[in-house]
C-alpha positions as CSV (number, residue, x, y, z in Angstrom):
1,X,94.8,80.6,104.1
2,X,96.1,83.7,102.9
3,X,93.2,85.5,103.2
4,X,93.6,84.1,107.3
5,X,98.1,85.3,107.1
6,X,97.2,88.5,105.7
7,X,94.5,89.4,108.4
8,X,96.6,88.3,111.2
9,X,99.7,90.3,109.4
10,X,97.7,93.3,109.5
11,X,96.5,92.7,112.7
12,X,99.9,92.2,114.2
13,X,100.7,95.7,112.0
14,X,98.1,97.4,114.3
15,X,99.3,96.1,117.6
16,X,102.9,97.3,116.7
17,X,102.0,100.6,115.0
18,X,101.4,102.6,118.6
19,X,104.3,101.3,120.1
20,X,106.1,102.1,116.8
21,X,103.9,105.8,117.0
22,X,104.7,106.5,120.4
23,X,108.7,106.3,119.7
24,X,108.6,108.2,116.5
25,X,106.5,110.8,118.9
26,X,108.4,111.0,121.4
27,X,111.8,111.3,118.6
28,X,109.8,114.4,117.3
29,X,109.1,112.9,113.5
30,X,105.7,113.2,111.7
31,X,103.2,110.5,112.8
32,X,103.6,109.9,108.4
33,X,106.6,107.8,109.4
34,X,104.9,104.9,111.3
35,X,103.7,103.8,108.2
36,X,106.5,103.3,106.7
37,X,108.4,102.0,109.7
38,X,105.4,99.2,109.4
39,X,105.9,99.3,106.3
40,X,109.2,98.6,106.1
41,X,108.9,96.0,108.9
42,X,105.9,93.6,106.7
43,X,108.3,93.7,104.0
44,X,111.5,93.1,106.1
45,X,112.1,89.1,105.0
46,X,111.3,89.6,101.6
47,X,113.7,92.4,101.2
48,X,116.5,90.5,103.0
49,X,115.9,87.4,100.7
50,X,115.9,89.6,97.8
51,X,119.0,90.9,98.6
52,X,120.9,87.7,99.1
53,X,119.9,86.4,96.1
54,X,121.0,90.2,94.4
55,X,124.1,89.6,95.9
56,X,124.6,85.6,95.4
57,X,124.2,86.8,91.9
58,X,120.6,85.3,91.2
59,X,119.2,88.4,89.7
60,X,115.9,86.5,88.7
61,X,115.5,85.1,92.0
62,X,115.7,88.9,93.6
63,X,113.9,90.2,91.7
64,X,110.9,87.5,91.9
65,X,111.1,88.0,95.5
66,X,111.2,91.7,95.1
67,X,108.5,91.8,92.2
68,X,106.9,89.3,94.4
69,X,106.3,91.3,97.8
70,X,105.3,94.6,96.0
71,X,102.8,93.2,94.4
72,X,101.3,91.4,97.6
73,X,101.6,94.1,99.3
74,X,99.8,96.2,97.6
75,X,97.6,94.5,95.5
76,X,96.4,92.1,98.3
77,X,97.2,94.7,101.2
78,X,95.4,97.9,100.3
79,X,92.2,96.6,98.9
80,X,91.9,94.6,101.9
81,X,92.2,97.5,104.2
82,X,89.8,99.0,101.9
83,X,87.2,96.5,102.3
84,X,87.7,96.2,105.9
85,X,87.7,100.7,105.9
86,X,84.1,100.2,104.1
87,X,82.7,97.3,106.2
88,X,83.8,98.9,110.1
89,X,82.7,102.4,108.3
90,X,86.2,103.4,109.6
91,X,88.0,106.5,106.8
92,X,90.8,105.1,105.0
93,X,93.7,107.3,103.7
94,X,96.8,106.3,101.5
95,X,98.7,109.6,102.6
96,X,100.5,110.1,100.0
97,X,101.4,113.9,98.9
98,X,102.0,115.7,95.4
99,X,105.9,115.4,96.3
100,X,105.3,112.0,97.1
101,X,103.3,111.3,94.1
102,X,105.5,113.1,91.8
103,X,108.4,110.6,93.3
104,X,106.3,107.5,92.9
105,X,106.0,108.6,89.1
106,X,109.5,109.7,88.8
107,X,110.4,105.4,90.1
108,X,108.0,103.8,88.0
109,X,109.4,106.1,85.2
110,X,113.1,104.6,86.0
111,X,111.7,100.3,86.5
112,X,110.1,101.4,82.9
113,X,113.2,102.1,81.3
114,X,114.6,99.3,83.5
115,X,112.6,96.3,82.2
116,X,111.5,97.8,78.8
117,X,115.2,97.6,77.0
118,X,116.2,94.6,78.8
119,X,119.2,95.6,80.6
120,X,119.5,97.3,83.9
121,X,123.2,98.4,85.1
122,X,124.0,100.1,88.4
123,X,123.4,103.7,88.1
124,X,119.2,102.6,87.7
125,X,119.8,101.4,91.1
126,X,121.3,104.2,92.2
127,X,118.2,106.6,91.0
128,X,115.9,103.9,93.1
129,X,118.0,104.4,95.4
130,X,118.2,108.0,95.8
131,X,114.5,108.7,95.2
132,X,113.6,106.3,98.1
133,X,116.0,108.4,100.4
134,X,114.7,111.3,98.8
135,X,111.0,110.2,99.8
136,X,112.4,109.5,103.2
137,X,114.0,113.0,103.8
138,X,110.8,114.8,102.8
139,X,108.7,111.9,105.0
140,X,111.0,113.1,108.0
141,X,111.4,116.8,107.1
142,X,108.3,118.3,105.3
């Protein structure tokens, strides 16, 4: 069964990336944005639960859901795309630039000092916050 959700998730991902493309063409922004639009989209209910739980105070139960759709997305995600790239003989590419890998490190850097004393406090947030809009900025404006 999940196999079955995540091939009709991506599925439904390809029938709403050219509508998705067309707007962010027609706007003017790099074609690099659909996929995080989609992106974004996919992982939509996940975030939103993760976030009412954050702010309900349930910290565990955010960040299960957070930890949760991460991990599914892009341990389950990507290698199926990759499997599915190998078996249509169809190119696959992650996209992802030396700014953009230099920001990846830079987050994973920050959730490594997060988890490995313990104790997180607001200003982490803030960096995860910033680097996303960061990633964003340089997404929309190369």
């Amino acid at each position: 069964m999940l196999i079955l959700s995540l091939g009709i998730v991506v599925l439904l991902a390809k029938l709403l990336s050219k509508d998705v493309e067309h707007i962010v063409v027609s706007v003017g922004a790099p074609k690099s944005l659909v996929g995080i639009i989609i992106a974004g989209i996919v992982l939509l209910p996940e975030g939103l639960a993760a976030f009412r739980a954050a702010k309900s105070d349930q910290i565990q139960t955010s960040l299960n859901l957070a930890f949760g759709s991460a991990l599914a997305s892009i341990g389950l995600s990507i290698p199926a795309i990759a499997i599915i790239s190998v078996i249509t003989g169809i190119r696959m590419t992650l996209g992802i630039d030396i700014k953009s890998t230099i920001l990846l490190g830079l987050s994973l850097f920050i959730i490594t000092v997060s988890l490995a004393t313990g104790r997180t406090n607001i200003m982490q947030g803030i960096v995860l916050i910033a680097i996303f809009l960061i990633y964003l900025f340089i997404t929309i404006v190369p």
